[in-house]
C-alpha positions in Angstrom: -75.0 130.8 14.3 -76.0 127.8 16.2 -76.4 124.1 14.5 -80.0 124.5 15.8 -80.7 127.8 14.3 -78.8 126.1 11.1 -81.4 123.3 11.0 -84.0 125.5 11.3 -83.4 127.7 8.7 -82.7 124.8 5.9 -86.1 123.2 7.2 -88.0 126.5 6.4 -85.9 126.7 2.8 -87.0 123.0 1.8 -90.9 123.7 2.8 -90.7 126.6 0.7 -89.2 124.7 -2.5 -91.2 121.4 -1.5 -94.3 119.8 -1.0 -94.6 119.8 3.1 -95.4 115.7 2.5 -91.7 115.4 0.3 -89.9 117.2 2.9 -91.0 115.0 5.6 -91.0 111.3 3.8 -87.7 111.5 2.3 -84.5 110.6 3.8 -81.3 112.9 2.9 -77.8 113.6 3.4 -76.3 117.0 3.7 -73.8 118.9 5.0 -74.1 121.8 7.9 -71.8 124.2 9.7 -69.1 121.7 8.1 -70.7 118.4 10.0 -73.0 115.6 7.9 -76.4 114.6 9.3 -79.3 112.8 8.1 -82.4 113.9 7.4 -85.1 111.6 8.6 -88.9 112.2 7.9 -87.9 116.3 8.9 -85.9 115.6 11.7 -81.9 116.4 11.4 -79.9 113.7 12.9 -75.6 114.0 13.5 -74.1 111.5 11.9 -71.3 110.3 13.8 -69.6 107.7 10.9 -69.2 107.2 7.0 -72.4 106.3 5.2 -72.8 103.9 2.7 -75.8 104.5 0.3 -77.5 102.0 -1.3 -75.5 102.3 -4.5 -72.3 101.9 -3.3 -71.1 105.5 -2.8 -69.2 106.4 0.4 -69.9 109.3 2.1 -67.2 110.4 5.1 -67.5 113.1 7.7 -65.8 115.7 6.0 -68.2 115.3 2.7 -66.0 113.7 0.3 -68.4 111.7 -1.7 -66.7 108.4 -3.5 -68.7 107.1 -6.0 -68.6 103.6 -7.5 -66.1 104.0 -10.9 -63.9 106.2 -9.7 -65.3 109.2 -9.2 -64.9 111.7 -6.3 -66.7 114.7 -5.0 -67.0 116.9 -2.3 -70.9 117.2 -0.5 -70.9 120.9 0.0 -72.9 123.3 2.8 -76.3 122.7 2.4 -76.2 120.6 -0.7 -78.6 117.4 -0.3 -78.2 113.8 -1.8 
C-alpha cells in the first residue's frame, strides 16, 4: 500500500470519528508505514527530523516518545498525539 493511499485512508477514519472542522484545525503527530509526519490543518506532511512539542517531549523518527521525567514510549502506527 502506498504512503498516499495510507494518508488517505486515516484522513477518511478521522472525518468519520471527528467533527470535519477538528480534523482540519488541529495539528498532530503520528506514525505511518513506519515514518512520522505531521498533520497540518488535514494535510500530511513527512517529517524529516526529531520534534520537540511544546512540553518538552521528544519525538525521533522511529517514534520513541521521551517524555519530560523520565518516561519513554513508543508512538505506534496510526496512533496520534
Amino acid at each position: 500500500m502506498s504512503i498516499a493511499s495510507v494518508i488517505d485512508k486515516h484522513k477518511s477514519m478521522r472525518r468519520e470519528k471527528h467533527a470535519v472542522s477538528d480534523v482540519n484545525d488541529t495539528r498532530l503527530i503520528t506514525m505511518l508505514e513506519g515514518k512520522l509526519f505531521l498533520v497540518e490543518n488535514g494535510n500530511f506532511i513527512l517529517l524529516t527530523s526529531p520534534v520537540i512539542l511544546g512540553n518538552g517531549t521528544i519525538i525521533s523518527m522511529e517514534g520513541l516518545m521521551k517524555i519530560p521525567g523520565g518516561t519513554i514510549r513508543i508512538l505506534r502506527e496510526g496512533e496520534y498525539v
